[in-house]
Backbone of each chain as ProteinMPNN parsed JSONL, in Angstrom:
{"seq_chain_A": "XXXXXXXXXXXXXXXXXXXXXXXXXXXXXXXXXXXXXXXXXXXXXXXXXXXXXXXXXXXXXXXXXXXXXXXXXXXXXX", "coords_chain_A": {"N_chain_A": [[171.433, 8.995, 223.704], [171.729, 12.345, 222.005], [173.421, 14.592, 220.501], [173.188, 17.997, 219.774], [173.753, 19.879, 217.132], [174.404, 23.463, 216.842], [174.543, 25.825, 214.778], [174.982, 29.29, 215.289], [176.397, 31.29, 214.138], [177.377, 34.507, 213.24], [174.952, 35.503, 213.408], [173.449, 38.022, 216.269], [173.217, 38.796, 220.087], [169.731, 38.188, 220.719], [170.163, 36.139, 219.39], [171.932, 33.716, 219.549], [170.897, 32.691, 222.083], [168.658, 31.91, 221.804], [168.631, 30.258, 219.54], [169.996, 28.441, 221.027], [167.654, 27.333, 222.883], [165.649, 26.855, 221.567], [167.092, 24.199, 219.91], [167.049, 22.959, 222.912], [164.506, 22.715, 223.506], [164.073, 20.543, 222.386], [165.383, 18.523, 222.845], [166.398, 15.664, 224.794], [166.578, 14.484, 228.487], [170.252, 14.0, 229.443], [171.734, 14.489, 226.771], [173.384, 16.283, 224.325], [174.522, 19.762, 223.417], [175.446, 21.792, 221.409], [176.798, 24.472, 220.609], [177.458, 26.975, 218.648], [178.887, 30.109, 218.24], [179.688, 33.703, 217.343], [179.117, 35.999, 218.925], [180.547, 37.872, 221.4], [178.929, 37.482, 223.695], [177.858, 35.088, 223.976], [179.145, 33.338, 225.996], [179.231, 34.023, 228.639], [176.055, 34.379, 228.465], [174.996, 32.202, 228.266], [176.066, 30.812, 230.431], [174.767, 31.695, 232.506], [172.365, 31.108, 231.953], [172.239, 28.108, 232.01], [172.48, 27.891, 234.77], [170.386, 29.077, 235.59], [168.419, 27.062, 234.846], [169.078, 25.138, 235.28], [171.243, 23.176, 233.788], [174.388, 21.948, 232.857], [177.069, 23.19, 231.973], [179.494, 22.596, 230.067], [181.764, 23.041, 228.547], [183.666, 26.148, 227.316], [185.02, 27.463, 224.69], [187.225, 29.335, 222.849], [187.912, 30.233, 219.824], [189.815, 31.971, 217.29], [187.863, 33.94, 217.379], [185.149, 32.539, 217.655], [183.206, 30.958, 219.228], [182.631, 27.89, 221.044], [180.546, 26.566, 222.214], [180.003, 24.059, 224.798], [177.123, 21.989, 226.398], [175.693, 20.262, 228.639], [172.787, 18.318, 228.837], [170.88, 18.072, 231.598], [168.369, 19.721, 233.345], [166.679, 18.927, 232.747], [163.786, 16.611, 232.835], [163.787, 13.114, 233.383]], "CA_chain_A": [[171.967, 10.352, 223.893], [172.342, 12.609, 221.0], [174.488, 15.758, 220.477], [172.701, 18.527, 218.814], [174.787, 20.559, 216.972], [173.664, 24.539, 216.354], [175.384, 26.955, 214.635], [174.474, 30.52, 215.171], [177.323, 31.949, 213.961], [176.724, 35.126, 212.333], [174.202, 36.554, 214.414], [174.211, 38.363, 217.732], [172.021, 38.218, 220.603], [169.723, 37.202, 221.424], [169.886, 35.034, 218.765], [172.379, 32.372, 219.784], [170.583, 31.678, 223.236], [167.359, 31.767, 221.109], [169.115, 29.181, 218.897], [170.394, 27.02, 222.053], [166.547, 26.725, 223.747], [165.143, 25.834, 220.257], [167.44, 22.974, 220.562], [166.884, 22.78, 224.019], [162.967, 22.124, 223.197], [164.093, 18.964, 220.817], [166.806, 17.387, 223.5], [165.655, 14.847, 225.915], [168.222, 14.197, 229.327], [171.725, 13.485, 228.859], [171.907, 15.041, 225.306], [174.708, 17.11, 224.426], [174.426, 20.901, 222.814], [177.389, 22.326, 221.374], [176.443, 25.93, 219.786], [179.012, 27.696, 217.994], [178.693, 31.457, 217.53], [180.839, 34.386, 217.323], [178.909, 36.858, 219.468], [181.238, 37.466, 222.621], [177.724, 37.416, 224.977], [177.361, 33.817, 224.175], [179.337, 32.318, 227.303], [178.065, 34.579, 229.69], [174.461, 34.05, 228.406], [174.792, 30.036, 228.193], [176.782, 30.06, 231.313], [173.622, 32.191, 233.216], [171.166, 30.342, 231.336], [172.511, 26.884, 232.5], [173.058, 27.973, 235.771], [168.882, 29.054, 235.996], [168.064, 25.925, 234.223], [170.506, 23.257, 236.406], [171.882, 22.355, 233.339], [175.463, 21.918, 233.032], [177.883, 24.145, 231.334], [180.576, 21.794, 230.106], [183.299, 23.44, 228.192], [183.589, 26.955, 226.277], [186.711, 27.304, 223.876], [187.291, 30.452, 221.831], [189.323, 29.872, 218.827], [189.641, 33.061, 216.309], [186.971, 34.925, 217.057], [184.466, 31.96, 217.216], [182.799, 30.299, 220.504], [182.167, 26.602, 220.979], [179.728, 26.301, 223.866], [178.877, 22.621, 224.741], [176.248, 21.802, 227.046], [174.82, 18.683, 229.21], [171.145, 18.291, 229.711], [170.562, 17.839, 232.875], [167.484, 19.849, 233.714], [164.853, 17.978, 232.049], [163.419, 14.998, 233.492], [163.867, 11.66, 232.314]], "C_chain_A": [[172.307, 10.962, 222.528], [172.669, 14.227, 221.347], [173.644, 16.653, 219.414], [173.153, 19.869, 218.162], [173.998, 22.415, 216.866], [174.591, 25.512, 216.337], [174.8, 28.553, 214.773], [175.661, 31.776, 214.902], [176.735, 32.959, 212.409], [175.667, 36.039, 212.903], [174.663, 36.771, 215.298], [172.988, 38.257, 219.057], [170.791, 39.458, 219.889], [169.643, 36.05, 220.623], [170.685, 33.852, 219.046], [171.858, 31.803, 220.711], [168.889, 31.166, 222.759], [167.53, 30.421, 220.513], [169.347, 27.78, 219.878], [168.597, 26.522, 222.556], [165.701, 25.679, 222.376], [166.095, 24.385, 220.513], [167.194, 22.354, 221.701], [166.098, 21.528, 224.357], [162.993, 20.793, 222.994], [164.873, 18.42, 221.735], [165.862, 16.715, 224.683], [167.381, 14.69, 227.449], [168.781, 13.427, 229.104], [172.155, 13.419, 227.891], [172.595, 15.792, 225.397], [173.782, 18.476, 223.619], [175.313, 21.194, 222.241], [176.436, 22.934, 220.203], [177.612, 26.775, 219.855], [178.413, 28.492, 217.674], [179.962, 32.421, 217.739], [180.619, 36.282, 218.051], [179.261, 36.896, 220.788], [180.397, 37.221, 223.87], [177.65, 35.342, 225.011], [177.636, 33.084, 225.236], [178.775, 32.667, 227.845], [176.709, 34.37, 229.902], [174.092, 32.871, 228.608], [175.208, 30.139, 229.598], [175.037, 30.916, 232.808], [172.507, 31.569, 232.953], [170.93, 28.847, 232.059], [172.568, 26.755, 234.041], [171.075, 28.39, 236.479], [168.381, 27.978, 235.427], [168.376, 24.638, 235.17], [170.407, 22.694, 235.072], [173.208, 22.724, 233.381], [176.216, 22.299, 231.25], [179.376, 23.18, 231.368], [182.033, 22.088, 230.153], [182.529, 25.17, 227.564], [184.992, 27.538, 225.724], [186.343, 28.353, 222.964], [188.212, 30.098, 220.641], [188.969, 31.107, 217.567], [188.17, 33.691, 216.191], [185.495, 34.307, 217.41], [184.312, 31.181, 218.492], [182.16, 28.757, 220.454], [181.313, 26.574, 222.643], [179.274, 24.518, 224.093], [178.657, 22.038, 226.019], [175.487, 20.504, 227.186], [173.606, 18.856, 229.211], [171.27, 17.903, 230.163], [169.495, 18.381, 233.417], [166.567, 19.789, 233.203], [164.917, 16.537, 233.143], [163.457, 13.666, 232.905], [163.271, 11.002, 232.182]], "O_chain_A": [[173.077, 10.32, 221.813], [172.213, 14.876, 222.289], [173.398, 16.175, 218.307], [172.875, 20.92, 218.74], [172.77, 22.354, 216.817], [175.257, 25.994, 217.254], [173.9, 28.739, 213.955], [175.692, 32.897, 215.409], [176.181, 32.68, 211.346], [175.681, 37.262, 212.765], [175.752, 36.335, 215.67], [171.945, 37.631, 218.869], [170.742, 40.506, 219.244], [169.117, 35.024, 221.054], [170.1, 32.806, 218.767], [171.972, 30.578, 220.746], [168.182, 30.3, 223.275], [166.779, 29.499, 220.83], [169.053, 26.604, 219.666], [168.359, 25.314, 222.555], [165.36, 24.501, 222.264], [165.696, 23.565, 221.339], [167.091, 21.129, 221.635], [166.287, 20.42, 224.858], [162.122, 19.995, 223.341], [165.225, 17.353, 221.232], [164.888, 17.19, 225.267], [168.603, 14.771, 227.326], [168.434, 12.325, 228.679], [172.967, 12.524, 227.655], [172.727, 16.285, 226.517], [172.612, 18.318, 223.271], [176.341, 20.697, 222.7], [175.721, 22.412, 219.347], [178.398, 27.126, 220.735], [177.441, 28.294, 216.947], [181.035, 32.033, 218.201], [181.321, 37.284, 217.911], [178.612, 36.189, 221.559], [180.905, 36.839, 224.925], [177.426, 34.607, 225.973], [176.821, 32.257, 225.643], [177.67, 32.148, 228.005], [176.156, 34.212, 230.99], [173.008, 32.512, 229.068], [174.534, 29.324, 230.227], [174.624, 30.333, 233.81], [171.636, 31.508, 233.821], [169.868, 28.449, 232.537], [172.69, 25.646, 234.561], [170.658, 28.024, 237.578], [167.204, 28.113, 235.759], [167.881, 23.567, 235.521], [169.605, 21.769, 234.94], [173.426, 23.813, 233.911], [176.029, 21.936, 230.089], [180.137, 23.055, 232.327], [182.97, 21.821, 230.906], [181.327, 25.386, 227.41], [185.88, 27.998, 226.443], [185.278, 28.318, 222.347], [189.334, 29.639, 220.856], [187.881, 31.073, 216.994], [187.517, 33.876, 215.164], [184.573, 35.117, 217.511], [185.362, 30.686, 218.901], [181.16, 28.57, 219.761], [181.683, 26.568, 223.816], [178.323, 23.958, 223.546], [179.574, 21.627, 226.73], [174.882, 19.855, 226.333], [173.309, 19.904, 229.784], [171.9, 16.895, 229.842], [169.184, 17.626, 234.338], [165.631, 20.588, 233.194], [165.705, 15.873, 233.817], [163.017, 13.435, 231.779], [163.524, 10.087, 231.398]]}, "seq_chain_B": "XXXXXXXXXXXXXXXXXXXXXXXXXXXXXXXXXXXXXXXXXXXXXXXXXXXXXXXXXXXXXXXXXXXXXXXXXXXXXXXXXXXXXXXXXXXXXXXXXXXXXXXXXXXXXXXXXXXXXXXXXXXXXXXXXXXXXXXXXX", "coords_chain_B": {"N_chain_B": [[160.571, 26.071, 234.903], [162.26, 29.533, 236.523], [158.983, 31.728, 237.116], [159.38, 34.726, 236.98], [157.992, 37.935, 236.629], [158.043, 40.298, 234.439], [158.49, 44.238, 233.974], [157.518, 46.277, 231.19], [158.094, 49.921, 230.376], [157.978, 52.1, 227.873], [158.0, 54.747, 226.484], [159.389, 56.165, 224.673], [159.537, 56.625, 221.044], [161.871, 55.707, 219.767], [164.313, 54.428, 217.406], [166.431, 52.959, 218.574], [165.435, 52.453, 221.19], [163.462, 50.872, 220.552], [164.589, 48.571, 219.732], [166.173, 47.631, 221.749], [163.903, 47.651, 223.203], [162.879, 44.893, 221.758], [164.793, 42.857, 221.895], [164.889, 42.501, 224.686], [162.037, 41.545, 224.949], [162.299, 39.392, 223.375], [164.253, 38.062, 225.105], [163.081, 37.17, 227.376], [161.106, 36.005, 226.711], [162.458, 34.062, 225.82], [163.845, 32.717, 228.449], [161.481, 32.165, 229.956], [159.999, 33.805, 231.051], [157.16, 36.063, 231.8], [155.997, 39.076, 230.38], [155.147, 42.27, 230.807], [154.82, 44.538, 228.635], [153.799, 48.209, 228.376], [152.771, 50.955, 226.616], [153.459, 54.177, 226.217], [153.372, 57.778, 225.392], [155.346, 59.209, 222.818], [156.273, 56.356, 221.891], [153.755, 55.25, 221.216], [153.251, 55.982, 218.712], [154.741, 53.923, 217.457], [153.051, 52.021, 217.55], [150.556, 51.918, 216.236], [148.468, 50.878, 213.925], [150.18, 49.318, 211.415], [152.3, 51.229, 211.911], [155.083, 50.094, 212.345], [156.056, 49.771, 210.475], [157.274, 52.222, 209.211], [160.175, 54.326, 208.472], [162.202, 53.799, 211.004], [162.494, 56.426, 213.577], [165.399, 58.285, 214.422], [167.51, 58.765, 217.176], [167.53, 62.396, 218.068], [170.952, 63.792, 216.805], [172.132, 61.59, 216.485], [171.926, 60.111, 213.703], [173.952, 60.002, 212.546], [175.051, 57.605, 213.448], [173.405, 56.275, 213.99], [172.922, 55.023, 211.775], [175.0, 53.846, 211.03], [174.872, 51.803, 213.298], [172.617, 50.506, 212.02], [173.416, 49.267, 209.08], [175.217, 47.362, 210.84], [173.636, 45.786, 212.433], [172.043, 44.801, 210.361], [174.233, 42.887, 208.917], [174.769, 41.047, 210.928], [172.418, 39.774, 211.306], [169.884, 40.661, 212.758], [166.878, 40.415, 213.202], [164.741, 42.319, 213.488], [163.029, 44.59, 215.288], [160.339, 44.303, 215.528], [159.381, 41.993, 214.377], [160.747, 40.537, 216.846], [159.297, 40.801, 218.874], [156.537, 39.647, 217.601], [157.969, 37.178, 217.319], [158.328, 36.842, 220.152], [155.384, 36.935, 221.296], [154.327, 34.644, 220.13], [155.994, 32.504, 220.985], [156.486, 33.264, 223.972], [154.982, 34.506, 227.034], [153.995, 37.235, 226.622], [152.528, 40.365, 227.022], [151.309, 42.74, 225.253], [150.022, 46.623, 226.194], [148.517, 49.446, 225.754], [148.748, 53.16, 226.74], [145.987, 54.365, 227.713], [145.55, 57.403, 228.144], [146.857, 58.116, 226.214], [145.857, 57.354, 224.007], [143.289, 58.108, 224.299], [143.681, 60.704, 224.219], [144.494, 60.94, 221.734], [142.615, 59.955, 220.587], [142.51, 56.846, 219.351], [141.356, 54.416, 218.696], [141.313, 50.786, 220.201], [141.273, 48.983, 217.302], [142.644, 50.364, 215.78], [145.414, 50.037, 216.476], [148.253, 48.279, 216.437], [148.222, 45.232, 215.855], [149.493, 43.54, 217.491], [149.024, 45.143, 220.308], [147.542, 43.737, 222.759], [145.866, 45.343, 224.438], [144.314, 48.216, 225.683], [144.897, 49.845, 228.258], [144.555, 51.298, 231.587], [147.119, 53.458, 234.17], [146.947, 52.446, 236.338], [145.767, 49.689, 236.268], [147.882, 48.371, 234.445], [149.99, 49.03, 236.849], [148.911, 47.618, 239.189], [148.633, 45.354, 237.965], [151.874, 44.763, 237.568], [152.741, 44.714, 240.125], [155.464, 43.737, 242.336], [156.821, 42.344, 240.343], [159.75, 42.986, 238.588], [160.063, 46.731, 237.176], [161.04, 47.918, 234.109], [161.683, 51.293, 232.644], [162.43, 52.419, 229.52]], "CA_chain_B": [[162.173, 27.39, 234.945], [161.082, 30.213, 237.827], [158.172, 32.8, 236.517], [159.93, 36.195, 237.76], [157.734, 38.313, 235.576], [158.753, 41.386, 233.96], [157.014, 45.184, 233.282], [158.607, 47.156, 230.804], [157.279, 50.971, 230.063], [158.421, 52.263, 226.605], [157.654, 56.148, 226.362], [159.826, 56.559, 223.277], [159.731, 55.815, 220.069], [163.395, 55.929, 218.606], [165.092, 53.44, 217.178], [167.538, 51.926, 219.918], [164.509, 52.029, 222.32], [162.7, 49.678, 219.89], [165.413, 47.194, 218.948], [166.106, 47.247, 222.925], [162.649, 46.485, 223.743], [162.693, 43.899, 220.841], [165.735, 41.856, 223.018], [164.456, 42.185, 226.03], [160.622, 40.988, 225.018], [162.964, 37.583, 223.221], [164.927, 37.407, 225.801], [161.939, 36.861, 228.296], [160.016, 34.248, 226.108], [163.641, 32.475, 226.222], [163.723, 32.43, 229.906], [160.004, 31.735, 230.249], [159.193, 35.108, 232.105], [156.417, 36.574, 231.818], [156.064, 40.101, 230.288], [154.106, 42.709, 230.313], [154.648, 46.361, 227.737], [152.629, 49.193, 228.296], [153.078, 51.467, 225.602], [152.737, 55.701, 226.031], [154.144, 58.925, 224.563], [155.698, 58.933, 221.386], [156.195, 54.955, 221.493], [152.146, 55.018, 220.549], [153.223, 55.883, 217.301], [154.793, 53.101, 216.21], [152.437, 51.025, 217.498], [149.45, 52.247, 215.858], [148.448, 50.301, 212.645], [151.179, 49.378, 210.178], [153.227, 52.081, 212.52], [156.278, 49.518, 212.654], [156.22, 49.797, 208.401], [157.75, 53.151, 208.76], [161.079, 54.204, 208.602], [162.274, 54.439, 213.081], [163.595, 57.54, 214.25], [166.925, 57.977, 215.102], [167.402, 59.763, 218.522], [168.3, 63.615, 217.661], [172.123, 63.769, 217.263], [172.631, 59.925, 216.637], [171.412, 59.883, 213.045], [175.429, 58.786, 211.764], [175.849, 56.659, 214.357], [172.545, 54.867, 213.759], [173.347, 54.655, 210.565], [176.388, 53.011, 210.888], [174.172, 50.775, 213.77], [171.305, 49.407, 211.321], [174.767, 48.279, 208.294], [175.992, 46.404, 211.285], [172.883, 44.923, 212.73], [171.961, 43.592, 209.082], [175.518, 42.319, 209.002], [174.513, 40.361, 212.103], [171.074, 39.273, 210.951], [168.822, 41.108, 213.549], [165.214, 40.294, 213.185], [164.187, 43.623, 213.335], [162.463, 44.88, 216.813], [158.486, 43.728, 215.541], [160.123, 40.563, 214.23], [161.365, 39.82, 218.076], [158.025, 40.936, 219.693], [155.935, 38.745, 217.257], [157.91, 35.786, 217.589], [158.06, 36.575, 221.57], [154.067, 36.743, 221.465], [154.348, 33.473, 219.78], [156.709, 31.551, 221.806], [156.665, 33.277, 225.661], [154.014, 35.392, 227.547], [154.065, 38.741, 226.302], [151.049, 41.052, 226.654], [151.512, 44.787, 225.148], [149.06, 47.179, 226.57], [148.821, 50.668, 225.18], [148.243, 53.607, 227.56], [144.499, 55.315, 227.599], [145.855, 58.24, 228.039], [147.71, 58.622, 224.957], [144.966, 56.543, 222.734], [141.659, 58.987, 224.874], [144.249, 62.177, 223.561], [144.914, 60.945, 219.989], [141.018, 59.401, 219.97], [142.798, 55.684, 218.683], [140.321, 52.949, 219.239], [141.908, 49.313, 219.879], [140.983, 48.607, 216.287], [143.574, 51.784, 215.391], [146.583, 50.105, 216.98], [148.911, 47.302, 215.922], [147.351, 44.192, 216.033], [150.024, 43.102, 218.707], [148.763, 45.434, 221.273], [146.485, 43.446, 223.292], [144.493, 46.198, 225.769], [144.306, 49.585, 226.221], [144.836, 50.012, 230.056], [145.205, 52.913, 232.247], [148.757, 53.31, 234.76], [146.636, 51.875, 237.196], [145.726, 48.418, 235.87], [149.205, 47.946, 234.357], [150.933, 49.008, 238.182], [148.978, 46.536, 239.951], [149.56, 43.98, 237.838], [153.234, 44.693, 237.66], [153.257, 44.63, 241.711], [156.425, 42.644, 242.575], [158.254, 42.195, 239.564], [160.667, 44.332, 238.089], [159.867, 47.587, 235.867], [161.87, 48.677, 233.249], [161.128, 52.195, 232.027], [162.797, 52.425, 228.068]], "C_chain_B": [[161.227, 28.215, 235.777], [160.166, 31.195, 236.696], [158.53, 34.271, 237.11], [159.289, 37.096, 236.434], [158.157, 39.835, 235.4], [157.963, 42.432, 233.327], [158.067, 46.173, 232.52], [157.505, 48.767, 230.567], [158.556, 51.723, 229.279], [157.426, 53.832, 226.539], [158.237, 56.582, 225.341], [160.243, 55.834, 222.381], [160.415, 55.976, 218.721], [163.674, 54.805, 218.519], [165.324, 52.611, 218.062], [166.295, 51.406, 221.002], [163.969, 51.038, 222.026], [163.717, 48.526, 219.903], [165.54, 46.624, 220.691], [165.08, 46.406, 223.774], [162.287, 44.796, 222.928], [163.472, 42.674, 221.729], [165.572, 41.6, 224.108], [162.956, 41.518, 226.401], [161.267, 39.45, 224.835], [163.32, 36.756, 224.238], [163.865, 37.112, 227.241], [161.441, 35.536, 228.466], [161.033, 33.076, 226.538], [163.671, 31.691, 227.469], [162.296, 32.155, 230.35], [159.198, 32.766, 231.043], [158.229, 35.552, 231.417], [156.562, 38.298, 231.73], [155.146, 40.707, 229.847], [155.027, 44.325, 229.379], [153.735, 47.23, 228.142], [153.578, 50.99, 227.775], [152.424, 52.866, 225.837], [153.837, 56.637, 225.405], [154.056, 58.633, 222.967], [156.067, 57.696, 220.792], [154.732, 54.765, 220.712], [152.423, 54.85, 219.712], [153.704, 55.163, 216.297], [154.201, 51.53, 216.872], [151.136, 51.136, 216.872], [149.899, 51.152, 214.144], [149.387, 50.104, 212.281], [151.984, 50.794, 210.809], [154.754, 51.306, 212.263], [156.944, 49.465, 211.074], [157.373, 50.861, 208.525], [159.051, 53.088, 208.94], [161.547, 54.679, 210.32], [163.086, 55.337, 212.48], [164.047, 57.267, 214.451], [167.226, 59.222, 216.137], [168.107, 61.15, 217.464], [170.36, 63.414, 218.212], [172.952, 62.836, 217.229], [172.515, 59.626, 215.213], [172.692, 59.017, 212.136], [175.286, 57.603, 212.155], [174.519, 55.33, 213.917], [172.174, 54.224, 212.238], [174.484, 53.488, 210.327], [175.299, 51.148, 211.891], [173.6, 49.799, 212.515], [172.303, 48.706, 210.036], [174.806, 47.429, 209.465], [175.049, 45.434, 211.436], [172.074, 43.952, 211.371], [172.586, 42.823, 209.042], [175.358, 40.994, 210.105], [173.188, 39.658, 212.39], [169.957, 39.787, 211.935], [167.551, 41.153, 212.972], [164.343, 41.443, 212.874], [163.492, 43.523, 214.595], [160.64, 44.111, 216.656], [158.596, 42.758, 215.374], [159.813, 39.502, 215.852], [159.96, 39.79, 218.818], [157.077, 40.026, 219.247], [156.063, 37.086, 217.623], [157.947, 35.794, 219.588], [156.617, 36.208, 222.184], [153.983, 35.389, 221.057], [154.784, 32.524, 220.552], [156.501, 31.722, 223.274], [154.904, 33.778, 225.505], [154.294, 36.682, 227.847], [152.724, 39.423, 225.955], [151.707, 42.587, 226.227], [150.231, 45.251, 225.614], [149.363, 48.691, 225.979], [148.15, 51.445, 226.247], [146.931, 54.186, 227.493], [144.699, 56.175, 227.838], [145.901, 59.04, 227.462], [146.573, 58.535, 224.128], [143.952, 57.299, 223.216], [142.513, 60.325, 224.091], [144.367, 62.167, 222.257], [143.285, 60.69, 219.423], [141.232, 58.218, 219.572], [141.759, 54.802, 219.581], [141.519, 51.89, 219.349], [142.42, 49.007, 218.634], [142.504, 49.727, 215.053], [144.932, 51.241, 215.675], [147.097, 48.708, 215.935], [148.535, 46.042, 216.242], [148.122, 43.306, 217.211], [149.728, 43.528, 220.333], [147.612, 44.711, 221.542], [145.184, 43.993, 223.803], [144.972, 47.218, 225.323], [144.122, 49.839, 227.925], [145.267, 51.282, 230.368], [146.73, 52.41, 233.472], [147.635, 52.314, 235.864], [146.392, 50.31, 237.272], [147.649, 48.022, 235.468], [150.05, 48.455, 236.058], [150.421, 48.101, 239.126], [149.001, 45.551, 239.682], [151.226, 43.978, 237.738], [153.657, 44.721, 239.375], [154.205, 43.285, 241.572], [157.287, 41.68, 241.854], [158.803, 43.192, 239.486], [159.981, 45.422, 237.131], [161.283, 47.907, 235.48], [161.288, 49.847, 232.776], [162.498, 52.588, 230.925], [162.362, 54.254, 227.917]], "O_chain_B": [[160.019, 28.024, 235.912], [160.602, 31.382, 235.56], [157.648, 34.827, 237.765], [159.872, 37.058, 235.35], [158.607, 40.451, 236.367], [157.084, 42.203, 232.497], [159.08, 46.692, 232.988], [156.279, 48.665, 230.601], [159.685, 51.923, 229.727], [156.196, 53.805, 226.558], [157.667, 57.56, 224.856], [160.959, 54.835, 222.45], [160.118, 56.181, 217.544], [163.383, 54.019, 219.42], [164.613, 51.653, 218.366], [166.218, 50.285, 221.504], [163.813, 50.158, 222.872], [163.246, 47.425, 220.184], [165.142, 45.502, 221.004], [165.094, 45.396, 224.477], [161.649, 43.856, 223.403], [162.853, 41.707, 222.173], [166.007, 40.579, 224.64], [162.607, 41.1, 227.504], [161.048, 38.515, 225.606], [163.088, 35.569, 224.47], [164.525, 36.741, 228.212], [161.318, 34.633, 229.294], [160.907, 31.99, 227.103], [163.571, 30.471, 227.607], [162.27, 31.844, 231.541], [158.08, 32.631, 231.54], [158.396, 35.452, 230.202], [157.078, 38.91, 232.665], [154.381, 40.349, 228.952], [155.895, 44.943, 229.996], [152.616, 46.727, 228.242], [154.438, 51.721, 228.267], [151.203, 52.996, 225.746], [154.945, 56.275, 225.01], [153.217, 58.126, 222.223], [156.225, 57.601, 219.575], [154.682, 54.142, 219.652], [152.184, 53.726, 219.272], [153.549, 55.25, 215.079], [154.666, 50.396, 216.759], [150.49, 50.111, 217.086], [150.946, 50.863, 213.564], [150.11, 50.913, 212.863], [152.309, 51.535, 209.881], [155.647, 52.092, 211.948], [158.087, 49.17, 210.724], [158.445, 50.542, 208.013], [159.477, 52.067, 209.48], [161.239, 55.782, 210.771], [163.889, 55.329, 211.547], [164.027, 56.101, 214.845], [167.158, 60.416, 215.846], [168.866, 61.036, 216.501], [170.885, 63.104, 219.282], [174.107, 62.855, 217.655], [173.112, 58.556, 215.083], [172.629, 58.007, 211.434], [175.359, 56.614, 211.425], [174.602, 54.127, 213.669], [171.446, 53.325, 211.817], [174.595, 52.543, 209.546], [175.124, 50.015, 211.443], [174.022, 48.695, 212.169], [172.048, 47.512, 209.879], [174.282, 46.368, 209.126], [175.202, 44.346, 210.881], [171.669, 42.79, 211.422], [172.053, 41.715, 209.094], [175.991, 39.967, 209.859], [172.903, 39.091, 213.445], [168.929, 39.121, 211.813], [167.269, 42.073, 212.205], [163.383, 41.434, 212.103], [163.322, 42.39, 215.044], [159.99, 43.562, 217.546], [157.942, 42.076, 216.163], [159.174, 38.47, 216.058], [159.573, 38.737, 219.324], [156.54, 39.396, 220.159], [155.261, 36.21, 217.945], [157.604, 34.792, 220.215], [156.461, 35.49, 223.171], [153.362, 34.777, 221.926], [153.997, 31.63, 220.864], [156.341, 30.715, 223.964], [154.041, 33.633, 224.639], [154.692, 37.184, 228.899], [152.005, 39.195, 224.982], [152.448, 43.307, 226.897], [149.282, 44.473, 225.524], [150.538, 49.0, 225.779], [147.181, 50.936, 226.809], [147.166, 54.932, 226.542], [143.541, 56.549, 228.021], [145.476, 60.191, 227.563], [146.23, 59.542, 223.509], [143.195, 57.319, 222.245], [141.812, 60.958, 223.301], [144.36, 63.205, 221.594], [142.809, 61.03, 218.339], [140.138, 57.825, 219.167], [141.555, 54.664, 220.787], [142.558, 52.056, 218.711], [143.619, 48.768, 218.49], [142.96, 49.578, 213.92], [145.819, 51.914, 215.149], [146.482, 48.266, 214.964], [148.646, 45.936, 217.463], [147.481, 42.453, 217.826], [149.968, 42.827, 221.316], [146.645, 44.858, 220.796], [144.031, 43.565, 223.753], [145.976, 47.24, 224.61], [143.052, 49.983, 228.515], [145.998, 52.085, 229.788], [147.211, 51.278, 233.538], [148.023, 51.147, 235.893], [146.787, 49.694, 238.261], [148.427, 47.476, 236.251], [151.057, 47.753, 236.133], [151.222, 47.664, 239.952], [149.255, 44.638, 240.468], [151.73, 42.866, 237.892], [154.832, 44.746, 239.74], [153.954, 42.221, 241.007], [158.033, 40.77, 242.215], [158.551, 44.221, 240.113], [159.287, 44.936, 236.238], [162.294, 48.092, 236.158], [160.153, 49.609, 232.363], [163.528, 53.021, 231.441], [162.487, 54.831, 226.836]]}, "name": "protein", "num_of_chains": 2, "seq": "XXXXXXXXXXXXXXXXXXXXXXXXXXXXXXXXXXXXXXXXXXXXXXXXXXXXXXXXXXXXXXXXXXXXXXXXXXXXXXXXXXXXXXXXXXXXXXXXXXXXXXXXXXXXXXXXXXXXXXXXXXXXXXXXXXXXXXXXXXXXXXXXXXXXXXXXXXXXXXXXXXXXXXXXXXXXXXXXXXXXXXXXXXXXXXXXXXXXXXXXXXXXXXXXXXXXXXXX"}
């Protein structure tokens, strides 16, 4: 299992969910995500994204301005 | 992921309309939909050749405001609208089509347009392939 970190902090969309599938691409199941940006669309978009995907939407934590999204794979195959 | 494909129709060619269509062609490829463009009016014109070079219009009446826009969206690293469409042609399924309409009234051959437009189609080809997805009209 590995955790793939991606910052997209700094841009706005669609570039952070652009940023999460690129990772996406590279994760095999039961790999973590955790994309940090600071564009307020990012939960909403991860949490709609994950939700047409069946993957799982773990946590999302705001802290000054700045979004931690981190994400299970679960809809890939193993 | 499902194929819910998507028809957009882009009749103008200001600014916001572009950067809009630019996010909504990305955000397609992301989701794996399927999209089609079909390109008339005053959008033609910045699809024609090296059209996307120039400097975009800014809607009449908006010219501060999109001023102030294009500082921020640098600020924020935006791709630029041909940017998003290239790499969407790259990554999803994005066809542009330009109308015959516009391109039989101006005289533009294929060879005349932006090397992203795929076809030249009339409303009729682009409406029955867009049967039963969504349109967007931009």
């Amino acid at each position: 299992m590995t955790t793939h970190n991606v910052d997209s902090r700094g841009t706005a969309c669609p570039g952070p969910i652009t940023d999460l599938i690129r990772a996406y691409k590279k994760s095999t199941l039961g790999d973590t995500i955790v994309l940090m940006a600071n564009d307020p669309g990012v939960v909403p978009d991860s949490r709609a994204w994950c939700d047409r995907t069946k993957n799982e939407l773990v946590s999302s934590v705001e802290k000054d301005g700045n979004f931690v999204v981190t994400i299970k794979v679960t809809g890939k195959k193993g | 992921m499902e194929e819910n494909k998507i028809s957009i129709v882009i009749s103008t060619g200001t600014e916001e309309k572009l950067i809009m269509l630019g996010v909504l062609a990305q955000t397609a490829s992301n989701l794996g939909m399927p999209m089609s463009v079909f390109v008339t009016g005053t959008a033609l014109k910045v699809f024609m050749k090296d059209g996307y070079r120039e400097k975009p219009t800014a809607p009449a009446g908006f010219e501060h405001y999109m001023h102030k826009l294009e500082a921020g969206l640098e600020k924020v690293k935006f791709p630029g609208w041909h940017s998003l469409l290239e790499t969407a042609k790259e990554t999803g399924s994005l066809k542009i089509m330009a109308c015959s309409l516009m391109t039989s009234a101006l005289n533009l051959k294929k060879g005349d347009l932006d090397p992203l437009v795929d076809d030249i189609v009339g409303a009729t080809d682009f409406m029955i392939k867009s049967g039963g997805g969504q349109v967007i009209a931009l």
